[in-house]
N, C-alpha and C positions, 0 to 999 in steps of 0.2 A: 376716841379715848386711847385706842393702841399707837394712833401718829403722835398723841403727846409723851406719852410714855416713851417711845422709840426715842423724839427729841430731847427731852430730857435725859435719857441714860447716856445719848450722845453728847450731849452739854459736860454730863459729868465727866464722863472720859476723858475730852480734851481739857476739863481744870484739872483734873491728876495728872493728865500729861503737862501741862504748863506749871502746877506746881510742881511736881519733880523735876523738870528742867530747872526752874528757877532757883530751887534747893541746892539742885547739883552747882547752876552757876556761883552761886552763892555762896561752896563749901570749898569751891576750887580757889574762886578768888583769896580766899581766906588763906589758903595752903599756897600760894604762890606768894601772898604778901608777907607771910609767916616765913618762908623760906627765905627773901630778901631781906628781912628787917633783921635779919643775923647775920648777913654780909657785912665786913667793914671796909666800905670803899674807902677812906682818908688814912688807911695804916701804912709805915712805911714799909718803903719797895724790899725784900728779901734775896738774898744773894749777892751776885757781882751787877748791882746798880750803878749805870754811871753820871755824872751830874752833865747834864745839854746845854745847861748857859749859865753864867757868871753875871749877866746884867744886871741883875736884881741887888748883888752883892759890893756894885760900885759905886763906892759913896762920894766922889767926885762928878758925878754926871750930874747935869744942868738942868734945871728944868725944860728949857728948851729941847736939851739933848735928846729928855725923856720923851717926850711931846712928838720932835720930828721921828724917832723908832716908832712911838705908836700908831703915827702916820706911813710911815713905808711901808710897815708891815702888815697895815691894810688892817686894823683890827680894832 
């Protein structure tokens, strides 16, 4: 009777220890998703931004034109 009593208190222990981890995982996850979903990664640049390429803006290029850049440049 004292071995199952001992197994048991030991059973419970380790589910408090597993639900308090799992709690803990649980509240963190929350507070790092909570902290990111109020980032706005698509806002524009501040300060002295400079523009990298004009391609996009050239409305004389070819479809081929298009085509062989997106080919060189391997992407």
């Amino acid at each position: 009777m004292i071995s199952f009593i001992k197994i048991a208190w030991q059973t419970f222990k380790v589910f408090i220890l597993f639900t308090g981890c799992t709690i803990l995982f649980y509240y963190g996850i929350m507070w790092v998703s909570e902290e990111y979903q109020n980032y706005h990664r698509y806002d524009g640049p501040e300060g002295a931004a400079l523009k990298v390429s004009n391609a996009a803006n050239e409305d004389n290029s070819s479809l081929l034109d298009r085509l062989m850049l997106f080919y060189l440049n391997g992407e």
